[in-house]
C-alpha positions in Angstrom: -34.8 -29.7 -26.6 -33.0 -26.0 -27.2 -35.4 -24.0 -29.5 -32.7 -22.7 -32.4 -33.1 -19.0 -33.5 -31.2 -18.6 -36.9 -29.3 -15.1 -37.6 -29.4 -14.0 -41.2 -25.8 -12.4 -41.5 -22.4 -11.9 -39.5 -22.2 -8.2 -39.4 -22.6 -6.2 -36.1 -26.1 -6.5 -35.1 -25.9 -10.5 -36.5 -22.7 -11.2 -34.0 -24.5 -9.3 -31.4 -27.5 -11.1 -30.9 -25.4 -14.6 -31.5 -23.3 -13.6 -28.8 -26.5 -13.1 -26.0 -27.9 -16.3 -27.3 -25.1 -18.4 -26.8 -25.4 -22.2 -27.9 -28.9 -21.8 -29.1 -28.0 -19.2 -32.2 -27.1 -20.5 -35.6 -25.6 -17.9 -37.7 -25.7 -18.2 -42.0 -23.3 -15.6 -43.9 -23.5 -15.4 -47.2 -20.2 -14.4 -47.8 -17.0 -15.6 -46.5 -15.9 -13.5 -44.0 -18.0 -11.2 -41.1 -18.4 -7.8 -40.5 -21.0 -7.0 -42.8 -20.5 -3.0 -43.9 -17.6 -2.9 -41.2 -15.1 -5.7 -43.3 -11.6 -4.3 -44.1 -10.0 -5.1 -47.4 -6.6 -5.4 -47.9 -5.0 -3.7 -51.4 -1.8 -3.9 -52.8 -0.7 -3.6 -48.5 -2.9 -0.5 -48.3 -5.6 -1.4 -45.6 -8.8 0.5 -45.8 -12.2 -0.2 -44.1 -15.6 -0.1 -45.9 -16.9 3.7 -45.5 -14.1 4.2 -42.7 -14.8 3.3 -39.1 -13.2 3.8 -35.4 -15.2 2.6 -32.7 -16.4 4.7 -30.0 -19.9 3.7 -28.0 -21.9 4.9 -25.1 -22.8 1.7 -23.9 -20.2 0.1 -21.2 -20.9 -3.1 -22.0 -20.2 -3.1 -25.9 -16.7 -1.7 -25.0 -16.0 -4.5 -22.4 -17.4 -7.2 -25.1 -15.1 -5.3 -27.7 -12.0 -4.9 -25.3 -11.9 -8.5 -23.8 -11.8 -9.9 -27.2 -8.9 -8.0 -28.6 -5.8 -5.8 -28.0 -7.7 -2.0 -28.9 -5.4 1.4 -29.2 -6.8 4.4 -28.0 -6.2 7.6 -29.7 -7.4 11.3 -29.8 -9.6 11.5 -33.3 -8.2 14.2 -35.5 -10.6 15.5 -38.3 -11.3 18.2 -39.9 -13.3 19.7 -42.8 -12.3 21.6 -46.1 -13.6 25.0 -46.8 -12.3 27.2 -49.4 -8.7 25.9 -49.1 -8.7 25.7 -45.7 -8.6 23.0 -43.0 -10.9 24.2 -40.2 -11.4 21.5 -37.1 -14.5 19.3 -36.8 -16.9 20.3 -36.7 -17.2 23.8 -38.4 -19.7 25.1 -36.2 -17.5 25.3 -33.7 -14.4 26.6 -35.0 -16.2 29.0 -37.8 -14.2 31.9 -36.2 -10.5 30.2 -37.8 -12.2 31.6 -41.0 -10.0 33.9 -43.5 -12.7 35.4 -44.9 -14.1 38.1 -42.8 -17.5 38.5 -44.2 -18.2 34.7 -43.7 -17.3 34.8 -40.0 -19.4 38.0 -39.7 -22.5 36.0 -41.7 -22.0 32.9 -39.3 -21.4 35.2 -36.3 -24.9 37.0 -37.1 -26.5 34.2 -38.1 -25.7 32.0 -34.8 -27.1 34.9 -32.7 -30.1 34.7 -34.5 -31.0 31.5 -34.5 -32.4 29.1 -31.8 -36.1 29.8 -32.8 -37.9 28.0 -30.1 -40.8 27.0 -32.9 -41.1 23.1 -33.7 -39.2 22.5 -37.1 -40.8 20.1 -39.7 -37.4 18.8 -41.4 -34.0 18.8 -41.7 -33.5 22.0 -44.0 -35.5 24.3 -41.4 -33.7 22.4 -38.6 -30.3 23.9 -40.2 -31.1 27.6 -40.2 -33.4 27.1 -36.5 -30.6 25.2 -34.9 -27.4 27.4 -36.5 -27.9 29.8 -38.3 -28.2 31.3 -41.8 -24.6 31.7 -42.7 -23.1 28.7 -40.9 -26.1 26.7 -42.8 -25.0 28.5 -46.1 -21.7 28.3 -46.0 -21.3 24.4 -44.6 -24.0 22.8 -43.3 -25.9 22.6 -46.0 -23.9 21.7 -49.2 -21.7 19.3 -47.0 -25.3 17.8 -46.2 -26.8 18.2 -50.2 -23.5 16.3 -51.5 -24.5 13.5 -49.1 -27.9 13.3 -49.0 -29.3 14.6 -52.1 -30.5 18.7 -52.3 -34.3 18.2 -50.9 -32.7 18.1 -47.5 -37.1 19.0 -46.7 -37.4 15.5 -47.5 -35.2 14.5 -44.1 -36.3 14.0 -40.7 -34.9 15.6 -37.2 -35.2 12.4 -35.3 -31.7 11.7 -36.0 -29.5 15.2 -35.3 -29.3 14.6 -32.0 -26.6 11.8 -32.1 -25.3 12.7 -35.3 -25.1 16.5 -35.4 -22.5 18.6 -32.9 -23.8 21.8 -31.2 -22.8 25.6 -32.2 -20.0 27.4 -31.1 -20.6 28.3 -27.4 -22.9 25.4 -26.5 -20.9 22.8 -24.0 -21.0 19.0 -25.6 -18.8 15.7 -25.4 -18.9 12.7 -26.6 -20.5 10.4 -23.5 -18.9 7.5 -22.9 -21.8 5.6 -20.9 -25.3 6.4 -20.5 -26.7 4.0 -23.6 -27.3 7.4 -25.7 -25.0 8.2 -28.4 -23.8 12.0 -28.8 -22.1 13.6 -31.8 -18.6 13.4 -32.3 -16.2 16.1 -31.1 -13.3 17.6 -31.7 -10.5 15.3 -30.1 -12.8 12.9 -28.5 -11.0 9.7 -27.5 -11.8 6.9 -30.3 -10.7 3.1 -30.4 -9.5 0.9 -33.0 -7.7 -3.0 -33.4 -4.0 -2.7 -32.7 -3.1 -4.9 -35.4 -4.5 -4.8 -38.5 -8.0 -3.5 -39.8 -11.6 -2.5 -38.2 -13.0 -5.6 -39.1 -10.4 -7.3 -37.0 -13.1 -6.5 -34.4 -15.8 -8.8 -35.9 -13.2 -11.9 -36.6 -12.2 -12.2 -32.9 -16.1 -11.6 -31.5 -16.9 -14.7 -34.3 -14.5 -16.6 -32.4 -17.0 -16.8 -29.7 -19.5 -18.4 -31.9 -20.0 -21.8 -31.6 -22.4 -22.6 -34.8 -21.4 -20.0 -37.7 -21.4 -21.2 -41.4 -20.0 -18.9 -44.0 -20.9 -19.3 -48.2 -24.9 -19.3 -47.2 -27.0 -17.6 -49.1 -30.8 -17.5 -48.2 -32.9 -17.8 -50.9 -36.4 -18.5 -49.6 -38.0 -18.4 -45.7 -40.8 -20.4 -44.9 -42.5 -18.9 -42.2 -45.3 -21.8 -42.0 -42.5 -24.7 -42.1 -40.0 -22.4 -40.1 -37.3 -23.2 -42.3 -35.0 -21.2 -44.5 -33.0 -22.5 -47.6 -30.1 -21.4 -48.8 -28.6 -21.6 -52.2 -26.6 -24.7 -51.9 -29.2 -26.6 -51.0 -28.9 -26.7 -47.5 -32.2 -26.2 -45.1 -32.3 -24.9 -41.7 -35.0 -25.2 -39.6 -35.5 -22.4 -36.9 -38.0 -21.2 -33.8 -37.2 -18.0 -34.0 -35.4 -16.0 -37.3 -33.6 -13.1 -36.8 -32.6 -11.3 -40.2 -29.9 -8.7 -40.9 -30.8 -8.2 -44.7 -31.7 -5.4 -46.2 -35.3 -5.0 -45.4 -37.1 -5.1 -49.3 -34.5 -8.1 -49.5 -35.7 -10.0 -46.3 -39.5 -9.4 -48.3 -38.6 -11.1 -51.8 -37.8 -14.3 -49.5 -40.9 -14.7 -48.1 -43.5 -16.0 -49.7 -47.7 -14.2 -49.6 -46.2 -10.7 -48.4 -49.3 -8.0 -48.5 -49.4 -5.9 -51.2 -49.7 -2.8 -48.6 -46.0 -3.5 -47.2 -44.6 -4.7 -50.7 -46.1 -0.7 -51.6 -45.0 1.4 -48.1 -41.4 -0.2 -48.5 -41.1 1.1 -52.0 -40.8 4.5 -50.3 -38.0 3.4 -47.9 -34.9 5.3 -49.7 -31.6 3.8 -50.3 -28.4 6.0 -50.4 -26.0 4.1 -52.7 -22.5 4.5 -52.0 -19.1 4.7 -54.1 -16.2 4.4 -52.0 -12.6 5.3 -54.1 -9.4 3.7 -52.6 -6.7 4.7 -53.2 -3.2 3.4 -52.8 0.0 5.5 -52.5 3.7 4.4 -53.1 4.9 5.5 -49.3 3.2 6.7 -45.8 1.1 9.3 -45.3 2.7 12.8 -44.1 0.2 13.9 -42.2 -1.5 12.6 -39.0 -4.9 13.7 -40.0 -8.0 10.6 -40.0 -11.1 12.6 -41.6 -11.7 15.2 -43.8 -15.2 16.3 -44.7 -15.9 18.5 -47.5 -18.6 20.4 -49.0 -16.3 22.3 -51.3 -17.7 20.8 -55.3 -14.5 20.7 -56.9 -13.5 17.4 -54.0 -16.3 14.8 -55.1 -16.3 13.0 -52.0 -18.4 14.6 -48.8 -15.5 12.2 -46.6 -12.0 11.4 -46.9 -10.7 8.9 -44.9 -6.9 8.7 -43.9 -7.4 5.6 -42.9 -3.5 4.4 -41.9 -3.6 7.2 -39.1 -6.0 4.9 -37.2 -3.4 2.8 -35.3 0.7 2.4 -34.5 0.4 -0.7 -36.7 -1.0 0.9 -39.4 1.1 3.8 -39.4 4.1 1.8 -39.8 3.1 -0.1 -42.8 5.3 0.5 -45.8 2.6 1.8 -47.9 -0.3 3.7 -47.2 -3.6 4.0 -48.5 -6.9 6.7 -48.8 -10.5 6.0 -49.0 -12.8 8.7 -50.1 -16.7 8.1 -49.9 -19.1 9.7 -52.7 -23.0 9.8 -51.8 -25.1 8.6 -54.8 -25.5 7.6 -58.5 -22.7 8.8 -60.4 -22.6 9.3 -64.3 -18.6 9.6 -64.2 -16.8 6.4 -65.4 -14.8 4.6 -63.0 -11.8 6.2 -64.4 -12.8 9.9 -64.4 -14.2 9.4 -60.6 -10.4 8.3 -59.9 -9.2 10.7 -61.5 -11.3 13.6 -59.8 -10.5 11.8 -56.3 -6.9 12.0 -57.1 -6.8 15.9 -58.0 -9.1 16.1 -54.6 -6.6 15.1 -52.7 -4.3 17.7 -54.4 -6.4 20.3 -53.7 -6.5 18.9 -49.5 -2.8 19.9 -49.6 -2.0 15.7 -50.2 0.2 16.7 -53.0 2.8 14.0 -51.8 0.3 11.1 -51.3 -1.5 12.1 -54.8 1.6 12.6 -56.9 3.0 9.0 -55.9 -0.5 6.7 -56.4 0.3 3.2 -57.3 -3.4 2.0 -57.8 -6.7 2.5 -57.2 -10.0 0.8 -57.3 -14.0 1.5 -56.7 -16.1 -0.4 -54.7 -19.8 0.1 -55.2 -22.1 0.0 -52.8 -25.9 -0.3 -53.2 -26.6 0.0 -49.8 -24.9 3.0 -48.7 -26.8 4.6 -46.0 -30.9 4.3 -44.9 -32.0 7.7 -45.6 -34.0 9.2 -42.6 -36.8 10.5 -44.4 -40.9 10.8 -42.5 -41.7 8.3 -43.3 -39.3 5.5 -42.7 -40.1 5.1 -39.3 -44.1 3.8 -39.9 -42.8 2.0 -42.6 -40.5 0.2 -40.3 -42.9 -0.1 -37.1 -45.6 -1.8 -39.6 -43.5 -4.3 -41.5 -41.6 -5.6 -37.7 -45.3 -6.0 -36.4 -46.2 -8.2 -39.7 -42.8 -10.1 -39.5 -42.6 -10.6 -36.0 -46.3 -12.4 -36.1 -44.4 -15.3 -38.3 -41.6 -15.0 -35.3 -39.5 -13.0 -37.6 -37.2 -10.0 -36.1 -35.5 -7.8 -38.4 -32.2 -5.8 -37.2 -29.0 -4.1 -38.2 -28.8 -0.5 -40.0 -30.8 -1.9 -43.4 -33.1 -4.5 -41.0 -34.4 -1.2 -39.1 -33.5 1.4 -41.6 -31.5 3.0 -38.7 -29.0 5.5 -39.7 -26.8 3.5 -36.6 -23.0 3.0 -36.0 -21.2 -0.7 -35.2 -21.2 -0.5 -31.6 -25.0 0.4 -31.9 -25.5 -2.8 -34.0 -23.6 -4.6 -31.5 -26.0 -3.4 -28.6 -29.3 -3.5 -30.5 -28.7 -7.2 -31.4 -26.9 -8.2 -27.9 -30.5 -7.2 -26.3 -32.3 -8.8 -28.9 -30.7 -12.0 -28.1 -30.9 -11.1 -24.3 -34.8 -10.5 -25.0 -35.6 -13.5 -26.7 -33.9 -15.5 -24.3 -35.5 -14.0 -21.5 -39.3 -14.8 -23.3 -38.0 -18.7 -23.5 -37.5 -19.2 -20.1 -41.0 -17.0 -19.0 
């Protein structure tokens, strides 16, 4: 008889390990669509993509799985980031020198020949000035990076900035295509998204492949001991091997005798809730830029996403729409955050696009991003040891508290399954 593993969720990591373990996976969503973090929402014909997404990986086989499922455009990515009324390329470390102001290309200037201290740096803030320099850091990198993550940027680790951070001006980088290890984003690297219709257009066609998916299931208790999992209409799966997607503190509340030490370390595992503002205009967008990032305060959002610019189909929709992302806990109502959004978008130079808004509507998110503080990865290492004992494996951005893209969801869940398949048949 075929040992069952059961998948907690249908988002990227979910899909990815169903797809590696073939007839033998059993995948419960609780909602009713996949995708997870990556679903696309349709509004008022404006198409917009939870927290804005193109896909792009370094791992050959995650764009073949990707590409054989669907008809993908190709495009150059065209972003760039606010500062002080201008539009300076992505990233600004690199194109500090299309600066007006004199004295801030000097500071950067100065500041980038200073820096590279060879000396071990302890978190994210010292990594800023070591890494680039005072005025770059001053200037950009570090109230683009306080509006996102909060202003103890000390409180961050390094781990992370070499796949998420570009290089200075005058240090050669590009985005690798292969090699399994993801590299920042550049300037006109060559991203990927569904020909028709939204990003989560992706996730539908790889669920196709799923034999044994069931959509409306909400867990709401594991048994480890019984190795069976009930969900909140009643139903009961039984399972040899679990693999969970959920939120990590989430996964916990289901299971039952959980030690008090892990209940305490995962209390310090910190959440960055998310507000993301669309926004939906009476006409197309004039402009064929996809990203803006902004670290100016008077735009609340740290990322604004043009999202209608991401494919031919999009572009020719009748009306577009713009999604702008806001790190943290607000105090604004709904209507003022609009409202601010709206006169950002103004002060981007969208003066068309914001003078002809039809609607718009918040979507709150209370798992935004895992914040990569120390600590997170002990915390992580010690609860997988504890849940993979019950045959337990937790995955996914929120599973591993991995600040990860899609395509690295896909892959981290496609070698899961591979892994597990492998240990049957050992």
């Amino acid at each position: 008889m075929t040992e069952q593993t059961l998948i907690i969720g249908a988002g990227p990591a979910g899909l990815g390990a169903a797809l590696a373990l073939g007839e033998q996976a059993v995948v419960l969503e609780a909602g009713p669509d996949t995708g997870g973090l990556c679903r696309t929402i349709t509004l008022d014909g404006a198409v917009f993509d939870l927290g804005g997404h193109s896909f792009h990986t370094p791992h050959p086989n995650i764009r073949e799985l990707v590409f054989q499922s669907l008809a993908m455009e190709e495009q150059k990515r065209q972003a760039f980031c606010y500062f002080r009324g201008q539009q300076i390329p992505f990233p600004f470390q690199k194109h500090f020198e299309q600066v007006h102001d004199g004295s801030i290309r000097e500071a950067c200037r100065n500041g980038l020949a200073a820096a590279g201290d060879k000396r071990p740096v302890t978190n994210f803030d010292e990594y800023l000035n070591s890494r680039f320099g005072e005025g770059i850091s001053r200037h950009f990198l570090r109230p683009y990076n306080q509006k996102l993550w909060g202003k103890d940027l000390g409180r961050l680790a390094v781990d992370w900035t070499p796949e998420r951070v570009p290089a200075p001006a005058g240090t050669s980088e590009r985005f690798l295509s292969q090699g399994g290890k993801r590299t920042p984003l550049q300037d006109g690297t060559t991203v990927a998204y569904p020909a028709k219709g939204g990003f989560g257009k992706i996730f539908r066609a790889l669920a196709k492949r799923i034999a044994n998916l069931h959509f409306s299931k909400r867990v709401v208790r594991i048994d480890p001991a019984k190795r069976e999992v009930s969900t909140a209409d009643g139903s009961v799966f039984s399972w040899h091997q679990l693999i969970s997607t959920l939120p990590i503190p989430r996964l916990l509340d289901l299971l039952p005798s959980v030690p008090a030490w892990i209940t305490r370390a995962v209390r310090d595992l910190e959440i960055l809730p998310m507000s993301l503002v669309l926004v939906v205009g009476n006409g197309r967008l004039d402009t064929p830029i996809q990203r803006f990032y902004c670290a100016d305060p008077e735009i609340p959002a740290h990322k604004i996403v043009l999202n209608h610019n991401s494919s031919s189909y999009l572009r020719g929709l009748p009306r577009h729409g713009i999604m702008a992302e806001i790190a943290g806990p607000r105090k604004e109502t709904g209507q003022q955050l609009i409202q601010q959004v709206i006169d950002g978008l103004r002060t981007l130079g969208l003066t068309s696009f914001a003078d002809n808004v039809r609607q718009a509507r918040i979507i709150r998110l209370e798992f935004g991003y895992p914040v990569p503080t120390h600590s997170r990865s002990e915390i992580v290492g010690g609860v997988k040891y504890w849940l993979s004992a019950r045959g337990i494996q937790t995955l996914g951005r929120f599973g591993e508290w991995a600040y990860i893209n899609s395509d690295e969801a896909l892959h981290r869940g496609h070698n899961l399954g591979h892994r597990l398949l492998q240990r049957a048949a050992a």
